[in-house]
C-alpha positions, 0 to 999 in steps of 0.5 A: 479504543486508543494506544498510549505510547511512551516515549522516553529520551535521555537528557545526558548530565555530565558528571563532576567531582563533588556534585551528585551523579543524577540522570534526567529522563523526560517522557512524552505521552503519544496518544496512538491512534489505532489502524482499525479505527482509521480503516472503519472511518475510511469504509464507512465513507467509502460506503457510499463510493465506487472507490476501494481501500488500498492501505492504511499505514500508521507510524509511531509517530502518528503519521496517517497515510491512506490509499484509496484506489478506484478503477476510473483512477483517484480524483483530488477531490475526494481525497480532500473529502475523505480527509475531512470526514476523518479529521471530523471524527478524529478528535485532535485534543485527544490524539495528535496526527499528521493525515495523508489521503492519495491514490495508491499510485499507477506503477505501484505494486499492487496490494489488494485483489481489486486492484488486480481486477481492474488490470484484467487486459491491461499489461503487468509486470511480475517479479517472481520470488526467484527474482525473474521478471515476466511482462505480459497481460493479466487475463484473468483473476480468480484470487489467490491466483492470477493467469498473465499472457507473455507473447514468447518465442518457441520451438514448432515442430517442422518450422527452423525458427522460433514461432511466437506464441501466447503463453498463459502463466498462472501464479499466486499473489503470495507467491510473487515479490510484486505485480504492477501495472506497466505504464505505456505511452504507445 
């Protein structure tokens, strides 16, 4: 159930003339804490929720970070009560961890179909992998593809200028860098 690290650092010795040549290595053992256990604990109390999981990330160094998101946004509420239920069933004698439950932040990108979802009509941004940024609004979502509205400028015949138009652009969620929800204070 659990990973076991070793972590090995070297204590340098210098060398004299006439003393043996000898090294110290000191090992510490690091209980890890495996992603799967953390991510069941997280959806066994989000059963009972409204809230999704976003994330969970887990360093060598046993430092848990868990992003629920929810399409009403993330009270600190029940990220202190999703922490206590981890913590409750985590056994600290076993496994040392550093814990931290939040949202998964308004203008981060987004890492779940979900989260997609709940920016249908809402304006994005999308870094597309040739680098080129499109701002426009999700309209729809139907995984792994994605259709953004861009108002933009374009040749109508008969007319000398350009007219505005709405213009649908489909892509797929592996495809692009990122997509975000843009955050207006109009």
């Amino acid at each position: 159930m659990h990973k076991c690290k070793l972590i090995s650092t070297f204590a340098p010795v210098q060398w004299n003339e006439g003393f043996e040549r000898t090294s110290h290595f000191h090992y510490n053992y690091i209980n890890m804490i495996e992603k799967k256990v953390v991510e069941n604990l997280v959806n066994e109390w989000l059963a009972d929720q409204d809230y999704f999981l976003v994330d969970v990330e887990i360093s060598t160094d046993n430092r848990i970070v868990v992003e629920i998101d929810h399409a009403d946004g993330v009270w600190i509420e029940d990220c202190v009560a999703l922490s206590r239920y981890i913590e409750d069933h985590l056994d600290r004698e076993v496994e040392d961890y550093e814990l931290e439950v939040g949202s998964a932040g308004l203008g981060q990108p987004f890492k779940v179909v979900r989260q997609y979802e709940n920016c249908i009509g809402k304006e994005v941004e999308v870094l597309q992998a040739d680098g080129k940024k499109v701002r426009g609004v999700l309209k729809s979502v139907n995984a792994p593809e994605f259709i953004v509205t861009v108002v933009e400028k374009v040749k109508v015949e008969g007319k000398k200028r350009l007219v505005s138009t709405e213009v649908d652009h489909t892509f797929r969620m592996d495809e692009v860098k990122y997509t975000k929800y843009l955050i207006s204070f109009k």
